[in-house]
N, C-alpha and C positions, 0 to 999 in steps of 0.2 A: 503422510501415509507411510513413506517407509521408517521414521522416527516409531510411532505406534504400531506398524506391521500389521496395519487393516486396509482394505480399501473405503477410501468412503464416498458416498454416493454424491455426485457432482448435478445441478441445475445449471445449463448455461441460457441465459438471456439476451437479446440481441441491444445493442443501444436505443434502439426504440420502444421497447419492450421497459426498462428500464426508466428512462425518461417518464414514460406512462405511469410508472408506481406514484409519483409525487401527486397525482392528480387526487386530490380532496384529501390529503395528507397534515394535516399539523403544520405550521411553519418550521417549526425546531428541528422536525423531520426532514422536510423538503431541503432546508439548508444543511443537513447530513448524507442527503441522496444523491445533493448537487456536489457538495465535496468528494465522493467518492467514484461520482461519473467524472471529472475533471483528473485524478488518480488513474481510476482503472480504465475507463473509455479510451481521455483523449492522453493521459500518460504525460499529463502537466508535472511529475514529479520526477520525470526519465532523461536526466539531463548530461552531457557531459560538462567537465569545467576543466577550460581550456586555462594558461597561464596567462593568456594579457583577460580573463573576466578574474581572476583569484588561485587560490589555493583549498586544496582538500583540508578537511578539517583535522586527519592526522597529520599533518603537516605545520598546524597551529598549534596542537594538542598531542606531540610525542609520548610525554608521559602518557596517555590516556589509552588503557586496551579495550580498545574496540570488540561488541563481543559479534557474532555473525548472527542469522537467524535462527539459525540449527542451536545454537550453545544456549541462545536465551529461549526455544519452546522446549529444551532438557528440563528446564527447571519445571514445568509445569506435569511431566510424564513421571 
């Protein structure tokens, strides 16, 4: 919103509500509704990484610049 300087209009649905959409859904579907409630619900991708489980990936990948979210939805405005 404030990249494009509009508001736009938000839907929120509760996890059950959600879970619901798969119901008589396509399998192809349901295995994209399931991946994205495991994301956004239960925030299986919200991790920290401590030093005795590894190392961040700019830490592997110096040379590598990292771009943020903001730099890479510029490209698309």
């Amino acid at each position: 919103e404030r990249l494009i300087g509009k508001r736009l209009h938000k839907k929120n649905i509760n996890e059950e509500e959600w879970l619901q959409s798969m119901n008589g859904a396509p399998y192809h579907l349901q295995v994209a509704i399931t991946h994205m409630y495991q994301i956004f619900f239960r925030g299986d991708l919200d991790f920290e990484i401590t030093a005795s489980e590894g190392v961040d990936s700019s830490e592997l990948y110096p040379q590598v610049k990292y771009v943020t979210v903001e730099e890479y939805l510029q490209r698309f405005l």
